[in-house]
C-alpha positions as CSV (number, residue, x, y, z in Angstrom):
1,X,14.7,-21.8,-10.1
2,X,14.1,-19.8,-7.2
3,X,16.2,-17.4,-5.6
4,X,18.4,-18.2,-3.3
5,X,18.2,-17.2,0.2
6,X,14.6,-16.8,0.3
7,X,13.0,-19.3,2.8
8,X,11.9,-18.4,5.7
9,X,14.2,-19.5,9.0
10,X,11.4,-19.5,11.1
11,X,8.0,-22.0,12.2
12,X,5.2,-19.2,11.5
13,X,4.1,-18.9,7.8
14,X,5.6,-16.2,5.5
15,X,4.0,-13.0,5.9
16,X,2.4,-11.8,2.8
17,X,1.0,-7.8,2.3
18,X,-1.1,-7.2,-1.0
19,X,-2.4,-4.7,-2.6
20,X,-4.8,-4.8,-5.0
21,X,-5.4,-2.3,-8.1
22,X,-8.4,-2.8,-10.2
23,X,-7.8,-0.5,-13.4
24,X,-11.1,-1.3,-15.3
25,X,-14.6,-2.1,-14.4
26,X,-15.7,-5.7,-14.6
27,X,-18.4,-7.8,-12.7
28,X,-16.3,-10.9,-13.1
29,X,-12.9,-10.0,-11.8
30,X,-12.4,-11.8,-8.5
31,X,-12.7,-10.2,-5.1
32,X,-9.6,-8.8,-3.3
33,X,-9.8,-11.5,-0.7
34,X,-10.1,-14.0,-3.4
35,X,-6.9,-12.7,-4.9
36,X,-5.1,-12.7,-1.7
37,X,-6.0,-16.1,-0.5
38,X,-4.5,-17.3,-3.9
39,X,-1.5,-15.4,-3.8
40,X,-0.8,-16.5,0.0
41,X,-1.1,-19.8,-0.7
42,X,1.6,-19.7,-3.5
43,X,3.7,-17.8,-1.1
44,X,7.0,-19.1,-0.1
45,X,9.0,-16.3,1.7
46,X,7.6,-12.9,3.4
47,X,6.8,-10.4,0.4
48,X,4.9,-7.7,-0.7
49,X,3.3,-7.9,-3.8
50,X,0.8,-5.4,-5.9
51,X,-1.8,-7.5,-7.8
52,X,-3.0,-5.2,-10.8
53,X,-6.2,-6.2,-13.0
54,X,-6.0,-4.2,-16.3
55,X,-7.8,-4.5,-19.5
56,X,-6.3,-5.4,-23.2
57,X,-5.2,-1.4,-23.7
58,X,-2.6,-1.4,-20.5
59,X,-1.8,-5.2,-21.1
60,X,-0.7,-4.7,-24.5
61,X,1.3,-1.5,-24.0
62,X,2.9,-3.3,-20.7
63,X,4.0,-6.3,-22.9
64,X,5.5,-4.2,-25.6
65,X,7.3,-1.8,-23.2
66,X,8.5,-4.7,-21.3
67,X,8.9,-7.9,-23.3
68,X,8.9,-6.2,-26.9
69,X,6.0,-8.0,-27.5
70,X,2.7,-6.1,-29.1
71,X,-0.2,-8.1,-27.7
72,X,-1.8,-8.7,-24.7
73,X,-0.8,-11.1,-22.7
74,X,-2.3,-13.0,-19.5
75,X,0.1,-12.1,-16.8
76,X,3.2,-10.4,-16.2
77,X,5.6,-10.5,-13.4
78,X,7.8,-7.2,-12.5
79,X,10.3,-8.6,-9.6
80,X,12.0,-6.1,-7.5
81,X,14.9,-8.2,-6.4
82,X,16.8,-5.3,-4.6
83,X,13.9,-4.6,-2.1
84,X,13.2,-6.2,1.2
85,X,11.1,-7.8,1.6
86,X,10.7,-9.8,-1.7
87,X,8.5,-7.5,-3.7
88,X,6.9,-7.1,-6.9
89,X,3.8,-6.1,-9.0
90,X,2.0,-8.9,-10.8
91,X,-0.1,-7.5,-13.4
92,X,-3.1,-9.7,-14.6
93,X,-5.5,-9.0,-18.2
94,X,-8.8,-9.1,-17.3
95,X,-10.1,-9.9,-21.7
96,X,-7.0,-12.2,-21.9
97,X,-8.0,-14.1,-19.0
98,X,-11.6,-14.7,-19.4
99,X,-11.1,-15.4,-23.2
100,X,-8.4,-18.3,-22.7
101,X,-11.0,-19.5,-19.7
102,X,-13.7,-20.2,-22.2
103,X,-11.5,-21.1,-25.1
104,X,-9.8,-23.3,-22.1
105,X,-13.5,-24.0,-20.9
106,X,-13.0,-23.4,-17.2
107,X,-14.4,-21.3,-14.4
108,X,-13.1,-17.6,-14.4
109,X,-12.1,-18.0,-11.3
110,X,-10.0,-21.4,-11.7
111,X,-7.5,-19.6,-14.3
112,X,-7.4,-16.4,-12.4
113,X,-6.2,-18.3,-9.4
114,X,-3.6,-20.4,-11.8
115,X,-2.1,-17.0,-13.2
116,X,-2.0,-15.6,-9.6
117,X,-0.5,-18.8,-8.4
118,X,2.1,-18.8,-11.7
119,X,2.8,-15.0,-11.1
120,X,3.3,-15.5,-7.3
121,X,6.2,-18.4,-8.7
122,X,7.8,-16.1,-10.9
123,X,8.0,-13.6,-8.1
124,X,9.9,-16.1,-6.3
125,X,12.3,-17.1,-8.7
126,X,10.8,-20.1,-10.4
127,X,10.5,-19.8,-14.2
128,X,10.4,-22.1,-17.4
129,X,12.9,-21.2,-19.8
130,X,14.4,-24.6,-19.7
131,X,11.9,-27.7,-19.7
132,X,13.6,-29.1,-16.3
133,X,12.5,-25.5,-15.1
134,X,8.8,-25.6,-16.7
135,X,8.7,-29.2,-15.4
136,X,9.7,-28.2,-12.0
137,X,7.5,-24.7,-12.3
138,X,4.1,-26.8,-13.0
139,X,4.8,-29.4,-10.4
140,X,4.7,-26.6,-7.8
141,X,1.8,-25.1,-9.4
142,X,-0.6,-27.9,-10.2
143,X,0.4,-28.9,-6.8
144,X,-1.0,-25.5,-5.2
145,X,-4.0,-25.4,-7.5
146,X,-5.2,-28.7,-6.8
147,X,-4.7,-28.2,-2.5
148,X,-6.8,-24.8,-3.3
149,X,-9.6,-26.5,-5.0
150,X,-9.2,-26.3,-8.6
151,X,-8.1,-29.1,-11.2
152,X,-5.1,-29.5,-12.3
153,X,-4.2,-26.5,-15.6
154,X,-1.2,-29.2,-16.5
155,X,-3.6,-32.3,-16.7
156,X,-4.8,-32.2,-20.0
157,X,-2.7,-30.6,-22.0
């Protein structure tokens, strides 16, 4: 669930600073203002947040040197709980994500903006280890997909 303490006290939106890393060359990674506007709209509290596109090499060492886990994976969240504003890196496979979009068979850009949306969540303190978590996690996140555009990941599974 997410962290307590975080929501803003105030009427203007939170305030969001990204920084965007492309490590590898690809013509279908999203823009950077692409990226943003889907990270801001998953945004709950003020943070500042380092969105990093890699490719299977970095994504597979990253996953083993963090989660023990020797693969590639789509997206991984490092929170930085001790750092104000809320801050982290979110760290997104470029091969991982456009294969599980075709095998998935939807736009590039519909699950880039899910795994920005589902990193942004994790950021914040929302997770899934527990189904009442996953089924609270998805709610959120179908909820900001769908207001973006995009159809529901969660639909049709």
């Amino acid at each position: 669930m997410p962290r307590a303490g975080r929501k803003p006290v105030r009427n203007s939106p939170p305030a969001l600073a990204v920084s965007v890393q492309y490590a590898m060359a690809n013509d279908s990674l999203p823009s950077r203002q692409r990226l943003r506007s889907w990270a801001k709209a998953a945004l709950l509290a003020d943070a500042q947040v380092t969105l990093r596109l890699v490719g299977g090499r970095e994504g597979r060492a990253l996953n083993r040197a963090y989660r023990g886990k020797d693969h590639a994976t789509n997206v991984l969240t490092f929170a930085y709980p001790d750092i104000e504003p809320l801050s982290g890196d979110i760290v997104l496979c470029a091969p991982v994500i456009a294969k599980e979009a075709r095998v998935q068979r939807k736009s590039i850009d519909a699950h880039y903006a899910h795994l920005v949306v589902h990193g942004m969540l994790h950021l914040q303190g929302y997770d899934h280890d527990s189904s009442s978590d996953a089924g609270a996690m998805e709610a959120l996140e179908a909820e900001i997909i769908v207001n973006l555009g995009y159809a529901d990941p969660y639909k049709n599974r």
